[in-house]
N, CA and C of each residue as an Amber inpcrd file, in Angstrom:
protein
   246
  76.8880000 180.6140000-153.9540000  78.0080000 179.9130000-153.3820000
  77.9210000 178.4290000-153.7100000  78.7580000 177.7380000-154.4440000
  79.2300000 176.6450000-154.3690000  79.7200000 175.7620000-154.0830000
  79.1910000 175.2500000-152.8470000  80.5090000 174.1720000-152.2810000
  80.1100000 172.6840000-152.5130000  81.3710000 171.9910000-151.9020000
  81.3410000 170.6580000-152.4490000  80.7730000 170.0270000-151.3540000
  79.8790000 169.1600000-151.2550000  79.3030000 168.2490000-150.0400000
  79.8750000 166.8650000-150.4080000  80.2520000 166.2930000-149.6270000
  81.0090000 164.8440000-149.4060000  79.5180000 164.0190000-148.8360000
  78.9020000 162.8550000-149.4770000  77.8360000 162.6170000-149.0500000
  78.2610000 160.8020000-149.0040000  78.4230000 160.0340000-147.7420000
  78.6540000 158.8800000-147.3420000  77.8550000 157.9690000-147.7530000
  78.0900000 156.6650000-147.5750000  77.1250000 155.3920000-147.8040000
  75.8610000 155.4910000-146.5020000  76.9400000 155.8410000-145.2300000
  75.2560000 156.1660000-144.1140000  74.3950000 157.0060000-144.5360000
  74.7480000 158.3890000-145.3920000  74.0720000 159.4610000-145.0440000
  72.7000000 158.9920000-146.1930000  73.2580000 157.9660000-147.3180000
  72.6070000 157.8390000-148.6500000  71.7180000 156.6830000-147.8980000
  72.3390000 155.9170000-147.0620000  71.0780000 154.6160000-146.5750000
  70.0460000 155.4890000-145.9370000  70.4570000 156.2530000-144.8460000
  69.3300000 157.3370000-144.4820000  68.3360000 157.6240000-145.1800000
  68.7140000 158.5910000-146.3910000  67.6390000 158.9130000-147.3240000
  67.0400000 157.7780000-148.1570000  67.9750000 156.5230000-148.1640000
  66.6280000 155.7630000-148.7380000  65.8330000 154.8570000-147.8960000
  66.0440000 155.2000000-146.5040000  64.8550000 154.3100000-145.7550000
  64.2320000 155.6590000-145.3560000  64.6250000 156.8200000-145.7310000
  63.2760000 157.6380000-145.4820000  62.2210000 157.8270000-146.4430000
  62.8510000 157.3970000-147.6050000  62.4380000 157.1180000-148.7960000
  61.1770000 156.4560000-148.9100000  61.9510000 155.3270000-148.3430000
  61.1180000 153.6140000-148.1590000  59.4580000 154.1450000-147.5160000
  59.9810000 154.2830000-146.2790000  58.9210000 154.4420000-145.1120000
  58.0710000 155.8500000-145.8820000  58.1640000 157.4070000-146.7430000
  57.2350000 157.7170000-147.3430000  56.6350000 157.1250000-148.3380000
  56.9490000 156.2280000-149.2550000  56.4700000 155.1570000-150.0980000
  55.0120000 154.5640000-150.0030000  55.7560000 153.6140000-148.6780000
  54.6020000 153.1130000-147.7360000  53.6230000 153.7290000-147.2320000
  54.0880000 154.7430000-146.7280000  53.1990000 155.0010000-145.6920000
  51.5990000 155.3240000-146.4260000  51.1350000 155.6000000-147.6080000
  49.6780000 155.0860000-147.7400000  49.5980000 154.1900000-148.0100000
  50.5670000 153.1270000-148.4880000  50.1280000 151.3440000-148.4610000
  49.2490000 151.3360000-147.2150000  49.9500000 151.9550000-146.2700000
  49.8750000 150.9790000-144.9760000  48.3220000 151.5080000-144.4530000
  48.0270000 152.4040000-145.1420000  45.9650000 152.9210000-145.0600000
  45.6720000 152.3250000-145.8750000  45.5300000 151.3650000-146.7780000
  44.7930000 150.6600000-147.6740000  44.7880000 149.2540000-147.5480000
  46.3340000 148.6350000-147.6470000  46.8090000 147.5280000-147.1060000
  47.1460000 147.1780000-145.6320000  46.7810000 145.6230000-145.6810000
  46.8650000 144.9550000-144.4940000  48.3150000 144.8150000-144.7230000
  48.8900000 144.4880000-143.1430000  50.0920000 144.1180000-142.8690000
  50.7000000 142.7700000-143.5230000  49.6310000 141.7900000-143.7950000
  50.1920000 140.8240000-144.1660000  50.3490000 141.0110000-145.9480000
  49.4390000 141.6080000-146.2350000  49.7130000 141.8200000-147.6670000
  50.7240000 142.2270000-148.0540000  51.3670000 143.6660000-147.1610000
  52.5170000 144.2210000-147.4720000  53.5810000 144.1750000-147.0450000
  53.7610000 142.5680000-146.3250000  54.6730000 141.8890000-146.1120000
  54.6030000 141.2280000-147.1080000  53.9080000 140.3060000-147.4740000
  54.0010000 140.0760000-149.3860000  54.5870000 140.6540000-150.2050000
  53.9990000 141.5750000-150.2180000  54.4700000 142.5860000-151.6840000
  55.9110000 143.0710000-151.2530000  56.4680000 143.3830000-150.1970000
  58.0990000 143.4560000-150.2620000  58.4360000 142.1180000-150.1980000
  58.3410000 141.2510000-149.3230000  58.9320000 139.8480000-149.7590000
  59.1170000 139.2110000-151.3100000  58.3320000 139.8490000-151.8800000
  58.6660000 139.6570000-153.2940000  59.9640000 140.1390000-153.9000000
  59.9820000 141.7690000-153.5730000  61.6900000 142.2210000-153.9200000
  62.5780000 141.9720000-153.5430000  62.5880000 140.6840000-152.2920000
  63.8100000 139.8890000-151.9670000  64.7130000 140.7260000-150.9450000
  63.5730000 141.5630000-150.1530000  63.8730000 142.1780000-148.8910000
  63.4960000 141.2250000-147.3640000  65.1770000 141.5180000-146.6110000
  64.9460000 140.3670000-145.4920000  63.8800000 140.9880000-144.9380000
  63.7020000 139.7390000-143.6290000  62.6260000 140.4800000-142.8570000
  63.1370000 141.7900000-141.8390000  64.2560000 141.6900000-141.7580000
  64.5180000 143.2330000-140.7680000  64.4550000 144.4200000-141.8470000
  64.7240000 144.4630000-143.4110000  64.1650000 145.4010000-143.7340000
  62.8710000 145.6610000-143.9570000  62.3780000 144.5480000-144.2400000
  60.7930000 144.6860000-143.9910000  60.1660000 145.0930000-142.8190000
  60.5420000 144.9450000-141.6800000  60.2980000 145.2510000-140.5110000
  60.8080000 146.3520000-140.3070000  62.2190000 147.6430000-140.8000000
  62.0230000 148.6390000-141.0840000  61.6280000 149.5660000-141.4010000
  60.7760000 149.1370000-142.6440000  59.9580000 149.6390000-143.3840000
  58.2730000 149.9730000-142.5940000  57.5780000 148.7210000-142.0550000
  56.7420000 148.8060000-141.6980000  56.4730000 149.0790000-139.9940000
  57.6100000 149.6530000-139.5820000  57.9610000 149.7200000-138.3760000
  57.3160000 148.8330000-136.9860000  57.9320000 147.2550000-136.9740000
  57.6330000 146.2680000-136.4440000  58.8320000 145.5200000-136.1160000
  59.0460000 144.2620000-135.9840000  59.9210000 144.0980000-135.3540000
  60.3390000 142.4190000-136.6090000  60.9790000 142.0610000-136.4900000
  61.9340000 140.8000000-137.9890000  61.2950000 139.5090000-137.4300000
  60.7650000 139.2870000-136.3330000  60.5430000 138.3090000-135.8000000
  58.8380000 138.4180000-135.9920000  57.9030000 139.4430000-136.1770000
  56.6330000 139.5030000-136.7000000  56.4950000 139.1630000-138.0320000
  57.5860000 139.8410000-138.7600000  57.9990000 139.6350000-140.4430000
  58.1750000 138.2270000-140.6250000  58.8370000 137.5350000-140.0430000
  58.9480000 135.6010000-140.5470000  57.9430000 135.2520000-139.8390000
  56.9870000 135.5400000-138.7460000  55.8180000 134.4430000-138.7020000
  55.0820000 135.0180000-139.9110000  54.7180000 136.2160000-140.3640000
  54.0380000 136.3780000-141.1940000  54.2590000 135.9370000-142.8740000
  55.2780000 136.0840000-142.8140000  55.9140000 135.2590000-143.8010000
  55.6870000 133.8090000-143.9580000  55.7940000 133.1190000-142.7570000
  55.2320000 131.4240000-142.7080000  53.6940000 131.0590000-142.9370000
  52.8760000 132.5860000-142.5350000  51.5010000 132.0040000-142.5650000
  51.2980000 132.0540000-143.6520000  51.8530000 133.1490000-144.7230000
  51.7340000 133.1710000-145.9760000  51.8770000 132.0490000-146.8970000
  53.1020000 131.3530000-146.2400000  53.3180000 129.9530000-147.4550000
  52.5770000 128.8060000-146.5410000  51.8990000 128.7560000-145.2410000
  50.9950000 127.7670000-145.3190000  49.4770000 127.5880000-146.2760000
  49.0410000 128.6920000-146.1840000  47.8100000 128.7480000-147.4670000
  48.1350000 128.1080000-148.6810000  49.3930000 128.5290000-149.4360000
  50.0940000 128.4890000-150.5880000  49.7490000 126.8780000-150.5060000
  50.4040000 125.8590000-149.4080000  50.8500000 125.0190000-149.7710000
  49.8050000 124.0680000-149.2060000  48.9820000 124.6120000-148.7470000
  47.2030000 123.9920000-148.9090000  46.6370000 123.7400000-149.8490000
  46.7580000 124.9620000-150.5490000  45.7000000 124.8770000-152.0890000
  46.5190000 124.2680000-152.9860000  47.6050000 124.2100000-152.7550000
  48.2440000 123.0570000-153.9620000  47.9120000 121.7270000-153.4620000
  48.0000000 121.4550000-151.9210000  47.5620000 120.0250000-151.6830000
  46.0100000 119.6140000-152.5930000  45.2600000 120.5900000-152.4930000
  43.8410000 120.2930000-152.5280000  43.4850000 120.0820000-154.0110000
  44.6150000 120.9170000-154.7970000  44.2860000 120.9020000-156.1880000
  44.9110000 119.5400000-156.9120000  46.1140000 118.9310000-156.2910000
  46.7430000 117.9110000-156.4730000  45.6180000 116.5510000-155.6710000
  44.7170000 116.8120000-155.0580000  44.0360000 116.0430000-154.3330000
  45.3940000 114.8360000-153.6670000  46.1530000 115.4950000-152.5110000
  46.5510000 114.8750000-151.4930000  46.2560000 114.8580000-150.5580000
């Protein structure tokens, strides 16, 4: 039997944050949280999808995100000797 299924923009976001979250889910036994808030912040995912993904909350995602670019912008002070 052949029928036609009509498949929506919700039903397709569904499957790709179920997608997402099997992806992850052995990041998240190997990697630390802050790392793999890194490594999606790189693909230019906000923090509520990041916080989707790693099932947390958007407001854990930008402090972690800030601690990340304070290091960053240490070791450039230090290498620039300011």
């Amino acid at each position: 039997m052949n029928r036609e299924v009509s498949v929506g923009f919700a039903e397709l976001l569904t499957q790709l944050k179920i997608t997402n979250r099997l992806l992850a889910a052995p990041l998240k036994t190997t990697m630390g949280q802050k790392d793999l808030v890194k490594l999606l912040a790189s693909t230019g995912a906000t923090n509520q999808e990041i916080a989707d993904v790693l099932d947390t909350t958007a407001a854990t995602v930008a402090t972690t995100r800030q601690r990340l670019k304070r290091p960053a912008a240490a070791k450039v002070e230090l290498e620039e000797g300011v």
